[in-house]
C-alpha positions as CSV (number, residue, x, y, z in Angstrom):
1,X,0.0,0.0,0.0
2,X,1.2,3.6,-0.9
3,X,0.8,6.3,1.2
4,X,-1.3,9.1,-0.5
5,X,0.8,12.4,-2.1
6,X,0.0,15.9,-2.3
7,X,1.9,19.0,-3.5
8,X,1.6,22.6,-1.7
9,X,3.6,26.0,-1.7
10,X,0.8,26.9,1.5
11,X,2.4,25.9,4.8
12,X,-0.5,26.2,6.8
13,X,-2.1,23.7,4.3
14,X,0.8,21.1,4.8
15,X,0.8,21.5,9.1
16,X,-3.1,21.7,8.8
17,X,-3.0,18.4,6.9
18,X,-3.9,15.2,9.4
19,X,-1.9,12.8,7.1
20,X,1.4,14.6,7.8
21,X,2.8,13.0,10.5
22,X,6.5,14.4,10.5
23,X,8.0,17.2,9.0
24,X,12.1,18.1,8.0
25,X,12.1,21.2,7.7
26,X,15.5,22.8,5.8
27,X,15.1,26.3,5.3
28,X,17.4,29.1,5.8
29,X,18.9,30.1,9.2
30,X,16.9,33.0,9.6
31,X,13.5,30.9,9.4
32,X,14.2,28.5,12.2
33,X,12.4,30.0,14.6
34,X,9.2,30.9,12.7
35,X,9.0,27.3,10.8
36,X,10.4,25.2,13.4
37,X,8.0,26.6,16.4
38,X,5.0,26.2,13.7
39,X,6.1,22.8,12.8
40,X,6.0,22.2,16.7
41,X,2.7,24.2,17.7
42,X,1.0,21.9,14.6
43,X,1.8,18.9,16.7
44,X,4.0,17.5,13.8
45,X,7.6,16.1,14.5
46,X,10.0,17.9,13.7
47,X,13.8,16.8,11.5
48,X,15.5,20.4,11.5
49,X,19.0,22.1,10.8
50,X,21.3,23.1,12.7
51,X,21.9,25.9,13.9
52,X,18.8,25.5,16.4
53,X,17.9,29.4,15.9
54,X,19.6,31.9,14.1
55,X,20.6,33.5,17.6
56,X,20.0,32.7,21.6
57,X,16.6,34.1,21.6
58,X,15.5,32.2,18.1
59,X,17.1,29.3,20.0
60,X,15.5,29.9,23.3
61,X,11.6,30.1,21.5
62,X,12.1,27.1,19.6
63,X,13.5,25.4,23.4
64,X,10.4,26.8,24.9
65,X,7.8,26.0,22.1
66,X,9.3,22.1,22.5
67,X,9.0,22.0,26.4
68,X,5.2,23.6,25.5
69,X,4.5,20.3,23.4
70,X,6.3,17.2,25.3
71,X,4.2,15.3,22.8
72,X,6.4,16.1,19.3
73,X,9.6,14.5,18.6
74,X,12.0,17.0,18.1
75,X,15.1,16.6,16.7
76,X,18.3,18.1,15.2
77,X,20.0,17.3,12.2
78,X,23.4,18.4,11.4
């Protein structure tokens, strides 16, 4: 059995979508915080890059957004 595909440029579509179950999220440095925390918040696990954050305080959200959800698998990739 396959699983199903589907294609989007709409990230609220792909963490709104109940058959994502996981997401790795590469994007630039400067988009850690914003994707990574709404990858989290989504209730999706999360593959990301290092750095963890672009800076401490991107780092320290993304820290606090994975204590918030102790549900999602959180990892980092380097």
């Amino acid at each position: 059995m396959t699983s199903p595909v589907s294609v989007t440029h709409d990230v609220a579509e792909l963490l709104s979508n109940p058959d994502v179950e996981a997401v790795y999220c590469a994007v630039p440095h400067h988009l850690h915080e914003e994707m990574y925390t709404a990858v989290i918040r989504a209730g999706k696990h999360l593959l990301g890059e290092k750095p963890f954050g672009i800076d401490r305080a991107a780092n320290e959200a993304i820290l606090a957004c994975i204590e918030e959800h102790p549900g999602v698998f959180v990892r980092c990739s380097s």
